[in-house]
Structure formats: structure tokens, C-alpha cells
Backbone bond lengths (Angstrom), bond angles and torsions (degrees), N, CA, C in turn:
res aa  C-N    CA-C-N  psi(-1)  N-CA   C-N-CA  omega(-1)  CA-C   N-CA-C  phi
1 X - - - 1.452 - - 1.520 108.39 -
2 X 1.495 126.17 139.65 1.051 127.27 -173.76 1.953 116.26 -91.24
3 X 1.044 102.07 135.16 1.342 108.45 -171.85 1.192 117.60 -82.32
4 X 1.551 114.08 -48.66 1.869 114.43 179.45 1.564 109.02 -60.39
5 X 0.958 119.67 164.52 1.381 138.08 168.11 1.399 92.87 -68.79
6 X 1.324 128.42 -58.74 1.395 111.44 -168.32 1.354 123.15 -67.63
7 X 1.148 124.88 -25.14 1.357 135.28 165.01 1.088 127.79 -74.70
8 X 1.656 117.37 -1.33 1.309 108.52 163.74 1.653 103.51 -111.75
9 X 1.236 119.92 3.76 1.629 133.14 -173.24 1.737 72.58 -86.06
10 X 1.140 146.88 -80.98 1.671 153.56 -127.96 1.501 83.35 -76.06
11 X 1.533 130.40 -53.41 1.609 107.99 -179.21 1.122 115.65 -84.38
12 X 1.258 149.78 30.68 1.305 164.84 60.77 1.840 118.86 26.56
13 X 1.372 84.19 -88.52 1.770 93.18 162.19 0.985 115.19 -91.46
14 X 1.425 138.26 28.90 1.502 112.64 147.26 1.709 102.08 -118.58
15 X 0.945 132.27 33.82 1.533 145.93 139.77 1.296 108.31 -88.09
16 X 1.219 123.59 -56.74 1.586 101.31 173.95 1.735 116.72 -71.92
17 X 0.943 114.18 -23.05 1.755 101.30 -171.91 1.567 99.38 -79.41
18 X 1.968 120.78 -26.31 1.621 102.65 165.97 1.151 109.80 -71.27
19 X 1.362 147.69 3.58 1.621 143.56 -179.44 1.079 94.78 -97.65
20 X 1.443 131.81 -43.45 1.375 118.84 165.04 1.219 134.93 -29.58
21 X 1.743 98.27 -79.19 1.534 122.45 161.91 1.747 98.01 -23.47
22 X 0.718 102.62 -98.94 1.315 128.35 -163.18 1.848 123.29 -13.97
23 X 1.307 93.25 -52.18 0.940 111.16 152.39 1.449 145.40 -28.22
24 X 1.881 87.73 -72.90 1.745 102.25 163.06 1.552 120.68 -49.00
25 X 1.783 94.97 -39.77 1.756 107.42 -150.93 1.707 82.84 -82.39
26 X 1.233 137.05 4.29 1.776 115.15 176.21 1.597 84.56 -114.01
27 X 1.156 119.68 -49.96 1.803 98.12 -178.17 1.502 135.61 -56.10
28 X 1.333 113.13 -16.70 1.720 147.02 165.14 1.779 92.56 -76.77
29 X 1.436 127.33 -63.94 1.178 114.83 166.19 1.656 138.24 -15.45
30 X 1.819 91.75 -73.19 0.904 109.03 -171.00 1.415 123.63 -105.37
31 X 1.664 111.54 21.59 1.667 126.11 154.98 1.460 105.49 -85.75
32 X 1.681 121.70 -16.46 1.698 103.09 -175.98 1.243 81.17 -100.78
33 X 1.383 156.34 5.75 1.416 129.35 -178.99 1.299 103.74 -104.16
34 X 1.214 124.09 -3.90 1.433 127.91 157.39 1.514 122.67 -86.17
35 X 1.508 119.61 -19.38 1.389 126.40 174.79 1.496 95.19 -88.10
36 X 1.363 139.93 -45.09 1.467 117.56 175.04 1.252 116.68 -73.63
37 X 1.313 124.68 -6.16 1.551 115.16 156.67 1.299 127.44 -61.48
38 X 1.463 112.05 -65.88 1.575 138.73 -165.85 1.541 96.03 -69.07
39 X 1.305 118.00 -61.12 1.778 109.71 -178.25 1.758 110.93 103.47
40 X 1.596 113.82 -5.80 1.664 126.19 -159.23 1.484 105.94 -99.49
41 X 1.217 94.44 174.87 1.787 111.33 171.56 1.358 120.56 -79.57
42 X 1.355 118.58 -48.50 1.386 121.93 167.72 1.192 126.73 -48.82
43 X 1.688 106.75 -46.22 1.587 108.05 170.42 1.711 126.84 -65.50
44 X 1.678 84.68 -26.89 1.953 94.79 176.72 1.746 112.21 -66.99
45 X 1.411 108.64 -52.67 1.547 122.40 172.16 1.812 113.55 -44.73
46 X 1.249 109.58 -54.94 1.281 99.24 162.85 1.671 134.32 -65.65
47 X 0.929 115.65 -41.99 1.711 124.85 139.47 1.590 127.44 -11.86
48 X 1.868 84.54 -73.32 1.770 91.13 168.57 1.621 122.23 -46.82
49 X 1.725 106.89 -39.24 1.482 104.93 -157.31 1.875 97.02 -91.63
50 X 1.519 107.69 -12.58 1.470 84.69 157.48 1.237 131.18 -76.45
51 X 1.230 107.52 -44.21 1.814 122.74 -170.85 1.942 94.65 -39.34
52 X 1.700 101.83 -68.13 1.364 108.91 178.38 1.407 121.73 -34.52
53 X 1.509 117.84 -70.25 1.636 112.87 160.62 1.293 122.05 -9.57
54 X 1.694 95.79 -65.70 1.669 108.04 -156.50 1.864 103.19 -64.93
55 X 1.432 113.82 -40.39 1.610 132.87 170.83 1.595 95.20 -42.29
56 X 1.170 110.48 -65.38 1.785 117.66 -168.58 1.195 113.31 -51.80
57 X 1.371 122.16 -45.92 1.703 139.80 165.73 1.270 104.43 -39.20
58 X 1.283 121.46 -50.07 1.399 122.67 -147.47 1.558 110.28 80.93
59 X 1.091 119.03 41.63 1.476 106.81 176.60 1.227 118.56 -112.08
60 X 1.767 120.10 -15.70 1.411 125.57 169.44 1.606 109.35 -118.22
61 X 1.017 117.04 166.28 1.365 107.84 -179.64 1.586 113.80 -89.87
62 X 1.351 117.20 152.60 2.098 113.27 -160.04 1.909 88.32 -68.41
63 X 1.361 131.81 -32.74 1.503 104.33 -175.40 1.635 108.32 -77.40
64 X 1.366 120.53 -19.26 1.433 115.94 170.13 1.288 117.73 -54.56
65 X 1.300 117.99 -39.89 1.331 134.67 -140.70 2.006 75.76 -93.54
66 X 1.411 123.37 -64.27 1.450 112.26 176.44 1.420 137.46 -49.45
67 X 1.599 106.59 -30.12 1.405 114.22 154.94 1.593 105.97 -55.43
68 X 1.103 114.23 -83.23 1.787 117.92 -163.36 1.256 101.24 -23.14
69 X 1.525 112.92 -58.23 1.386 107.42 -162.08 1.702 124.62 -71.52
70 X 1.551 96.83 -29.68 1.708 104.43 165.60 1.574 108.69 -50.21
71 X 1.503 114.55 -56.19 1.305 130.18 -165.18 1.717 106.06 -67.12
72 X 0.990 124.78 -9.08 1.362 112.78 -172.52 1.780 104.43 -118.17
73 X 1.551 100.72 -32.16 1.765 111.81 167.71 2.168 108.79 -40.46
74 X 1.965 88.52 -56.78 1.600 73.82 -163.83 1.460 109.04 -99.31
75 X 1.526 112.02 28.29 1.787 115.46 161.27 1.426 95.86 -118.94
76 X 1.354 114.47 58.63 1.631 124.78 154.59 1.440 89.52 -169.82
77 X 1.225 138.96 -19.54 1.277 104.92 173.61 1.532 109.85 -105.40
78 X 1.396 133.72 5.15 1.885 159.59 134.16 1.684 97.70 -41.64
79 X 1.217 104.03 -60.38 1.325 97.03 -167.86 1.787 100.44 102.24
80 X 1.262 126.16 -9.31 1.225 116.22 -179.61 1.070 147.29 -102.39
81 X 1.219 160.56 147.77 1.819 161.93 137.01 1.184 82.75 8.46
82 X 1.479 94.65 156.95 1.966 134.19 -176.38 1.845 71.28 -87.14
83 X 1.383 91.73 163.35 1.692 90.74 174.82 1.909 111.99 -100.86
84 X 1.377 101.30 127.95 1.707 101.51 -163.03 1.639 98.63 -86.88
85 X 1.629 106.24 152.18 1.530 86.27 -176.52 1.902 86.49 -97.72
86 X 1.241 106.72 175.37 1.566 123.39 -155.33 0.926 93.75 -112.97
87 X 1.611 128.77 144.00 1.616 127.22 152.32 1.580 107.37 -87.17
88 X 1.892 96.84 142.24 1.599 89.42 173.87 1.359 115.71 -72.02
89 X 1.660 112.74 169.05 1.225 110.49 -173.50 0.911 131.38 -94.89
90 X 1.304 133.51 159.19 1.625 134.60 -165.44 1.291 113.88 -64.05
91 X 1.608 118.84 140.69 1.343 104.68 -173.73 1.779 108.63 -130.30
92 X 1.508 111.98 127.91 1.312 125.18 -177.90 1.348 111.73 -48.71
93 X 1.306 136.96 70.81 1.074 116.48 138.53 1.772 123.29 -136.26
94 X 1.404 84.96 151.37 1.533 98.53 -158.27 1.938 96.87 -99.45
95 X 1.301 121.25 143.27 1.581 123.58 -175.70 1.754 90.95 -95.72
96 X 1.260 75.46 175.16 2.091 80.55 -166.45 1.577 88.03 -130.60
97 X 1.871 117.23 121.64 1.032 100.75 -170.55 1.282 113.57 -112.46
């Protein structure tokens, strides 16, 4: 537990600036999990203007922020699924005991 006044003023604000964070980083989340659903422009455009926000914040880094947006441009303009990873498949064999 912090004793100075100022040190408990600093864990103070840094509970709110992770509620901050946090915030952005699930709504940025959950605008690309709606653009790999839908597959559209509208959903991508709104996308863009989060990623950007979140860039402006300082909360992602500007090449993150260029990946996402590459990565989500050509799985709406593909037309396709995020790529799922696969489980291998089960294999028949039985031990003889």
C-alpha cells in the first residue's frame, strides 16, 4: 500500500487510464469482429475511424494500426473468413490389449 499522497493520487490515475485503455482496446476489438462477419463497406469505414482514434490516442502502435487495416481491407474486399486455425483429425486407431 502506498504511503505518500502522491502515490496513491498516481494509482488513482492509472486505474482510470487502464479503464480507458481498455475500453478502446475491446471496441477496436469488437469493430473488426464485426467487419469479418458482415464482409461490407460500411462496417470497414467504421473500423477505419476506430483503428485511427485508437492510433491518435496512442493506444496502438501506427504499424499496428496499418496492419489491421490492410488485414481487414482485403477480407472485405476477398469476400472471405478471418482464417480459422483447424484441429487435426482424429485418427482410427484402436491398441490391442
Amino acid at each position: 500500500m502506498a504511503n505518500l499522497s502522491a502515490s496513491k493520487k498516481n494509482i488513482r490515475k492509472i486505474k482510470k487510464q487502464s479503464l480507458r485503455n481498455k475500453f478502446v482496446l475491446t471496441n477496436l476489438k469488437t469493430v473488426t469482429k464485426n467487419v469479418i462477419k458482415q464482409h461490407d463497406q460500411p462496417s470497414l469505414n467504421i473500423a477505419y475511424q476506430k483503428i485511427d482514434s485508437a492510433l491518435a490516442k496512442g493506444k496502438i502502435h501506427r504499424n499496428k494500426a496499418n496492419r489491421l487495416k490492410s488485414r481487414l481491407a482485403n477480407i472485405t474486399l476477398n469476400k472471405k473468413s478471418a482464417p480459422v486455425a483447424s484441429a487435426p483429425a482424429p485418427t482410427d486407431v484402436q491398441k490391442n490389449s
